[in-house]
Every structure is written in C-alpha cells, then in structure tokens.
C-alpha positions in Angstrom: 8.5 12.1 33.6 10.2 15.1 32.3 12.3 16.2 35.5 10.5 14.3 38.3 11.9 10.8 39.3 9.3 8.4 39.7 9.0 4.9 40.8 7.1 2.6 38.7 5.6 -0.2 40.9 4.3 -3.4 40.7 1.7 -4.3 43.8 1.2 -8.2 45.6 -2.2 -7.6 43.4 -0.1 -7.3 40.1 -1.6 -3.3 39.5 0.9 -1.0 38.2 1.6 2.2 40.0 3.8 5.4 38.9 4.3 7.1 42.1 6.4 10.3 42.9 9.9 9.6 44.1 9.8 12.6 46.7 8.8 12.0 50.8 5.5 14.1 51.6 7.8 15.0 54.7 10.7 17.0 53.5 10.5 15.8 49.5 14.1 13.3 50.4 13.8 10.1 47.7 12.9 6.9 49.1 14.1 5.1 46.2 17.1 5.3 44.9 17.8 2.1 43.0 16.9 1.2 39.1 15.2 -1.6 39.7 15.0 -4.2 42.3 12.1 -6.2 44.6 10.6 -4.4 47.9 7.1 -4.3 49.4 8.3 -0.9 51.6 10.1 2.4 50.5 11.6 3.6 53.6 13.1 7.2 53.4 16.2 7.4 55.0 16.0 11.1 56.7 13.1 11.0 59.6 12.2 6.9 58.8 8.3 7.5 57.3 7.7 4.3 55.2 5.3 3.9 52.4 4.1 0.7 50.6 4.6 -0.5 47.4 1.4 0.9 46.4 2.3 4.1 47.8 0.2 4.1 51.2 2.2 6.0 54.2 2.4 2.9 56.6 4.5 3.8 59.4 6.2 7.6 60.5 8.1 7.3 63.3 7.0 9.4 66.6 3.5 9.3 65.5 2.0 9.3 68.9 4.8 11.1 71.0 5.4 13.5 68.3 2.2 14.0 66.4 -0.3 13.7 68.8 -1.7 11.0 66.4 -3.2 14.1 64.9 -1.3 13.1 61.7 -3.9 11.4 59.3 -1.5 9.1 57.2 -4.4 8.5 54.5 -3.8 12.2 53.4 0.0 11.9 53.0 0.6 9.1 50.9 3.1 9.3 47.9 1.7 11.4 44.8 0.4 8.7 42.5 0.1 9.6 38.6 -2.4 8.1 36.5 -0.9 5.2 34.2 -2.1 2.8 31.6 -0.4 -0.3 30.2 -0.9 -0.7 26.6 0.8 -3.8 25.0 3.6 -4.1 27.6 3.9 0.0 27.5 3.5 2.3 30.8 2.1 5.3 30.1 1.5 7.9 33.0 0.9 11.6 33.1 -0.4 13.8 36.4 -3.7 15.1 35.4 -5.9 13.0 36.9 -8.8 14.6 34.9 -7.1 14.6 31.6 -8.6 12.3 28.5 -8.1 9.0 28.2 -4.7 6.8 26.9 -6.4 6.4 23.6 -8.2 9.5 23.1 -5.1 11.6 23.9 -3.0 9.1 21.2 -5.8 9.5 18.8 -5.0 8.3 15.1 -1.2 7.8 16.1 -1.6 5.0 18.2 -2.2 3.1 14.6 1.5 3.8 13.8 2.5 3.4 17.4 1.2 -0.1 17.3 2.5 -1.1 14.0 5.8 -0.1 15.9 5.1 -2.5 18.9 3.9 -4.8 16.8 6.0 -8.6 16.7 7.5 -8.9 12.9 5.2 -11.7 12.5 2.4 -9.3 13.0 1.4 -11.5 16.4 0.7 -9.8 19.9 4.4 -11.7 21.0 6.8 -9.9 23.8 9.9 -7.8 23.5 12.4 -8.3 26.2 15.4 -5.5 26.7 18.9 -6.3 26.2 21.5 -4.4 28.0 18.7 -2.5 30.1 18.2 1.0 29.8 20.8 2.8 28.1 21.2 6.3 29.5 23.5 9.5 28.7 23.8 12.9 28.6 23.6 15.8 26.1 24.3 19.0 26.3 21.7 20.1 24.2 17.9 21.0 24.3 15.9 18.0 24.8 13.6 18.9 21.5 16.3 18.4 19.3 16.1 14.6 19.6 12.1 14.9 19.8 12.0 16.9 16.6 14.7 14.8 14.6 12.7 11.5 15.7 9.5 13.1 14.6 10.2 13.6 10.9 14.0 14.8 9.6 14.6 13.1 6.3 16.3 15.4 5.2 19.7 15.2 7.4 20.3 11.8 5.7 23.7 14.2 3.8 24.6 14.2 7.8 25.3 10.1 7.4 26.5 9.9 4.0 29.9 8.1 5.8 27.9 5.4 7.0 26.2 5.2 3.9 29.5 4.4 2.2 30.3 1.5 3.9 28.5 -1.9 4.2 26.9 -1.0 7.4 23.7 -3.1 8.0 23.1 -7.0 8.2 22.3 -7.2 4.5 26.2 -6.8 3.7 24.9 -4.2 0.9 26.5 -0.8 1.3 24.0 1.5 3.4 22.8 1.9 6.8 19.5 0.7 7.1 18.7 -3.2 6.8 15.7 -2.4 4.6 17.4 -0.8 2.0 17.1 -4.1 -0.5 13.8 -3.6 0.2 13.3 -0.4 -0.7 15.8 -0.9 -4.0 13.5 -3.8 -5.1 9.8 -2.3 -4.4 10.1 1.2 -4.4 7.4 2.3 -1.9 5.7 5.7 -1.3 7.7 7.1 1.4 5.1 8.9 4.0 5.4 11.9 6.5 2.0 11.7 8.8 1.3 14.4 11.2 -1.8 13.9 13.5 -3.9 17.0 14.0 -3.6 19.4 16.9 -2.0 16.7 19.3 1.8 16.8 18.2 2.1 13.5 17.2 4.1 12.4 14.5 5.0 9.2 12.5 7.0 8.4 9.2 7.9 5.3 7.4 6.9 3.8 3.9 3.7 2.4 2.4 4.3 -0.4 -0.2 2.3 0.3 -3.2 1.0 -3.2 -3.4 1.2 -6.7 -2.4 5.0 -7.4 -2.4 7.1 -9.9 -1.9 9.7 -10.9 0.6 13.0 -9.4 -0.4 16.1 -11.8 1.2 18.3 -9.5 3.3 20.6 -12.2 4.9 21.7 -14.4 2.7 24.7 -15.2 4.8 22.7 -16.0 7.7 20.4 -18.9 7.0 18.9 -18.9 10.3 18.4 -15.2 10.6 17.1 -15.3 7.1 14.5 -18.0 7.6 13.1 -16.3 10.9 12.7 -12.9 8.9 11.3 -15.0 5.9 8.6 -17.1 8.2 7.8 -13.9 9.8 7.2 -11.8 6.7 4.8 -14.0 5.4 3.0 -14.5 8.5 2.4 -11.0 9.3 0.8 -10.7 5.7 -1.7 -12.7 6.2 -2.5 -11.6 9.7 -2.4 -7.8 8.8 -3.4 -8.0 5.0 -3.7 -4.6 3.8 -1.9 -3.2 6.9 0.7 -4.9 6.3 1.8 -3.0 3.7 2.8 0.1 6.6 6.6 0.0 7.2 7.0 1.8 10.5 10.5 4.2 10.4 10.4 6.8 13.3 8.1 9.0 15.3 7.4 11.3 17.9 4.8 10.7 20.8 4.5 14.4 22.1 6.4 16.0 23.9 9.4 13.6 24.6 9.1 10.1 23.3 10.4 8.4 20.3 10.5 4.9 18.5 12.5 4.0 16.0 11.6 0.6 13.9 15.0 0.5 12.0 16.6 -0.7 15.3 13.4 -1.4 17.4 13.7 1.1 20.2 12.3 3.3 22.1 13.9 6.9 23.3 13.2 9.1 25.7 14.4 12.7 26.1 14.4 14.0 29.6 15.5 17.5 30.0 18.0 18.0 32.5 17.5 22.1 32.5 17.3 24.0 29.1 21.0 23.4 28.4 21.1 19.3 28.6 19.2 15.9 27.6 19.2 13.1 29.8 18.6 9.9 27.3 17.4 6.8 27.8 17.2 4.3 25.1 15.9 0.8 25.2 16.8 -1.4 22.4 14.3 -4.3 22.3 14.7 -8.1 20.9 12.1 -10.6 20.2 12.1 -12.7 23.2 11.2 -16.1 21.9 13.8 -15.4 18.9 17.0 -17.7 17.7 20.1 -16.3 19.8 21.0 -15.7 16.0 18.6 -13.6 15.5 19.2 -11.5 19.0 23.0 -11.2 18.2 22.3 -9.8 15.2 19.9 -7.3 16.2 22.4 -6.4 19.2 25.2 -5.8 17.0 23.5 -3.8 14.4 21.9 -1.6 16.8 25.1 -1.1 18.6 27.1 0.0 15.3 23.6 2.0 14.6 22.1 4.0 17.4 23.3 4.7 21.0 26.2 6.9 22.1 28.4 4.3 20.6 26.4 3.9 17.1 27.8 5.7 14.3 24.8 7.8 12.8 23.5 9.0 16.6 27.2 10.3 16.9 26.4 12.1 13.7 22.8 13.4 15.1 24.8 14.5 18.8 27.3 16.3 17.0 24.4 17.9 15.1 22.1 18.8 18.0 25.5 20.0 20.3 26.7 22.4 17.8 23.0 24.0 16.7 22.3 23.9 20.2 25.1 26.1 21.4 25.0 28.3 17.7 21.6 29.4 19.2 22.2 30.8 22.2 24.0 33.6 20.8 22.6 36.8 21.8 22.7 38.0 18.1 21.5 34.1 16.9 19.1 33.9 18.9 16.9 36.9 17.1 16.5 35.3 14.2 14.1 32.1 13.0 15.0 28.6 12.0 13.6 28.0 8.8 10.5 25.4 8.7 9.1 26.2 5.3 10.0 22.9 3.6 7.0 21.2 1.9 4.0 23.7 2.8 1.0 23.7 0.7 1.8 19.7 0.1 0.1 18.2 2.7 -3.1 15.9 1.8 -6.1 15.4 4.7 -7.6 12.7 2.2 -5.0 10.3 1.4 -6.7 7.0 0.4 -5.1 4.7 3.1 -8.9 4.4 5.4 -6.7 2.9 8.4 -4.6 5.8 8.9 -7.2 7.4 10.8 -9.3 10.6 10.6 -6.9 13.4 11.9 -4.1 12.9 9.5 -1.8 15.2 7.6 -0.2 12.9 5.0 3.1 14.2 3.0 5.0 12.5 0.9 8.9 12.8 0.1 10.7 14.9 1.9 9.6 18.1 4.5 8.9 19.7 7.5 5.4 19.5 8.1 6.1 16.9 11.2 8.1 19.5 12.7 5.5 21.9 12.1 3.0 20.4 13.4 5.2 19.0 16.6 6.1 22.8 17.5 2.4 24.6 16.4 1.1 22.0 19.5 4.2 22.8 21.8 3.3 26.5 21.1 -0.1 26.0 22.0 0.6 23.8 25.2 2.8 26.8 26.7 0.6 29.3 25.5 -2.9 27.6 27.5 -0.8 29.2 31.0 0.1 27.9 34.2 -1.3 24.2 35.0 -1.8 23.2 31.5 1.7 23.0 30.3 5.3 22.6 32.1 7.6 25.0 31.9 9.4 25.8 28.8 12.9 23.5 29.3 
C-alpha cells in the first residue's frame, strides 16, 4: 500500500485482515515471506509475537522487564480497514473514510464488468505464475496514467501490430480485433467525477453477434462461443460493455485484453515497483488456460512485447523530465477538451460520468485534476507527492 509492506491475513474465523508489516517495538518486520500458513508472526529482534489477527500475544521480559505495566491490548499491529469485493481486497488507513462503494462510485460498474467471468456468471479467477513483480525506473504515475486512458500511443506498437500477434492468427495485437473489424463499436473514454477514476473500452452499438476468433482451436473456440452467448442473456443490455483498461485512483490498473490486474508501487520518486497478476478462469479447459498464458506472456509483462514498448516510453520521458531546464515547462493535456458529454444515453453507466468518444485526454485530466486536489487538501489527507 503505496510504500508500506503489509500483511494480508486470513484468521481461524475466515476474516480478512491487512495489518502493518512493522513491530510496535522498534518498527523490525515480522513477516518476511510472500505467502505461506502461520497463526503467529514472531519478530526476530527482541521476540514480541503477534497473532494472525494482529493481537500482541507474547513480549518477552514482560514481568522482569516491564513491570507488567505494558498493556499489550494498546500495542497490537496497525490494522487497516479492508473489504472483499468479488474475490478483491481492498484496504486503505482511514478508518473514518467512506465506504468501499461510495469511494468507487459509478466506476465500480466498469470495475465489475472487468471482474466479471466471460460467461457473465459470478465464477473465480485463479493466478497463474503468482504475482509478477519488477522494477522501473520511472515515476509510478506513468503506468497509472497510461492504464487510465492513452489511446493515443497505439503509433508506440505499430511493430506488434504488423505481425500476427494474438490468438485469432489475424495480424494485430489484440484478440478482439475481428471483433471490432466485424461490428464497429463506439469506442468510449469514461472519467468518473471528482474521484480520479477512469475506465475505457467499447460499447457495441447493438445486439451483435459472436464473431469466431479461433478457428484453429476448436476447444478454445467453443468455450469462448458457449460463453459469449451466455453472458448475453445474463447481462442483456450490459452486455454490450467491452471492458479495455482503467485506472482505480491513485495506483491500480486492470486491463481486460489480457485479464490482469497492475499495481504501481512507488519505490521513491525515481522508480516503480510492479506487480502484475495475470488471471485464468479456474474451471476453464487447460486449452483455454494455455492460451491465455501464452498470449499474455507475448502481450504484457516485462517479457511481453508492447509493455517493453510502454517501459521504454515511461524510462525515457521519465528521465527527459527531470532536466532542470525540462522540468519548467508543461506536458501538453489539451487533447479532446470541450468533447466531453455528462448525458450519454447508456442509464447504467452511472450518474458521475464524463463520457468521450474516440481518442483524448480527458481520463488523464481528470486522473491528475483529483491528484492535484488530494495533495492540495494538506498533511493527513493525502501522501506525499512520490
């Protein structure tokens, strides 16, 4: 949670805690593993021992030493607030801060469409390779502001484009480009109002058909095919959302083309500590799983061939920046103003919406005007700037 390590917990009761990775003695870790089963976090430089829920259960001395004066009730490990939401943990340390869905507002629509099984069913995801993580050296917004809204750095891929890149064996990168070809849909920039959020993707004018992508693939095929037709009927007008990318302010991203989730964790100003999870459905042909693995490895990643393309990107504007002459002068963020419609006749979008269609900025706009305001309300209300 931005530069704090945090444990994420799982009590005997089944409740999920987020707790604080420090020691309330001298701040030392008591966890230092990515994953693993314990009902104790011991830390390993004076021996005072929490439980799995955080509770301070045992300091060594405590009589001898502290008189028993020490009250272990008051010096348990700091506990954030979480929620779960569809199989998601979502924390944050105000304890007096508004709710999971009230601070989501109208994007937790697009977020769930996201989430969402491709047969439009409440299904689960499971993880392959765990959590992929690298570094950056870069600003941690790049990736947050690229995620929330870019199309216009597709020129940046144009190799990949060339080549016969996704599943479908056409030439192009993303697997729903027959799709696309074949329906044409309105393709939708969405800002949500004063909270940061942003979503894009494409809204399918009417009530299209299934367009075959795997031809080759019988199995895969028939899976997408079932699934298609399925989450019509469960969704009906919904479904005709395609989900592409957005931003969850400040630092997480989800991106439907390979079906993961990013986070950007500053590491200081000057680097970005990713972690990407690349998700599968779990009760999916191993057909189906290998070809979502092996798309999203070509894809996204440190490995895949268009995030290569956005690091380079990020690296090389990052550093261009920091120039003591560079750095007095703006980015430009003018793309698309004037063109944004409040009353755009989709009713399940939500209320706070900013709808733009084609190609501009106002998702980076609007990401930035609330990051302004967040380090403008003073100390307490936002983190520092990093």
């Amino acid at each position: 949670m931005g530069e704090e390590s945090v444990i994420v917990t799982r009590d005997e009761k089944g409740k999920i805690h987020v707790l604080l990775n420090n020691c309330r003695h001298r701040g030392m870790r008591v966890c230092r593993y990515d994953r693993g089963n314990t009902s104790f976090f011991s830390c390993p430089y004076h021996g005072w021992t929490f439980s799995n829920e955080g509770k301070l259960v045992k300091v060594p001395k405590l009589d001898s030493a502290y008189h028993k004066k020490l009250d272990p009730s008051k010096w348990g490990l700091v506990e954030a607030r979480a929620h779960v939401h569809r199989g998601t943990i979502w924390a944050t340390w105000n304890q007096d801060g508004p709710s999971f869905e009230e601070y989501m507002g109208s994007s937790l629509f697009f977020f769930d469409a996201f989430i969402g099984m491709y047969d439009g069913g409440e299904g689960e995801w499971e993880a392959f390779g765990g959590i992929i993580k690298w570094k950056i050296p870069c600003n941690w917004k790049f990736g947050a502001e690229n995620f929330s809204g870019d199309y216009y750095h597709n020129f940046s891929h144009s190799s990949a484009d060339r080549v016969s890149f996704s599943p479908s064996g056409q030439k192009g990168r993303h697997t729903y480009d027959p799709v696309t070809r074949a329906e044409a849909p309105y393709r939708l920039n969405i800002a949500v109002d004063k909270t940061g959020h942003t979503a894009l993707g494409q809204l399918f004018k009417g009530d299209h058909d299934y367009v075959p992508i795997y031809q080759e693939m019988p199995i895969v095929e028939e899976y997408f095919r079932q699934a298609f037709y399925k989450r019509r009927e469960k969704l009906k007008e919904k479904a005709r959302w395609f989900p592409h990318h957005g931003t969850i302010f400040p630092n997480l991203s989800y991106s439907r083309v390979t079906m993961s989730i990013a986070s950007w964790h500053p590491s200081g100003p000057n680097e970005t500590e990713v972690w990407r999870i690349f998700l599968v459905p779990k009760d999916a042909p191993t057909e189906v799983k290998d070809v979502m693995r092996h798309y999203a490895i070509r894809y996204q990643g440190p490995a895949g061939q268009t995030e290569q393309d956005d690091m380079e990107n990020w690296l090389y504007a990052h550093e261009g920046s920091r120039g003591s002459v560079a750095s007095r002068y703006p980015f430009n963020y003018e793309m698309g103003i004037g063109y944004e419609k409040r009353n755009w006749p989709v009713p399940w979008f939500g209320p706070n919406v900013q709808v733009t269609e084609g190609i501009t900025e106002q998702n980076q706009r609007s990401y930035f005007e609330h990051w302004a305001k967040v380090m403008d309300d003073g100390p307490g209300q936002g983190d520092d700037e990093k």
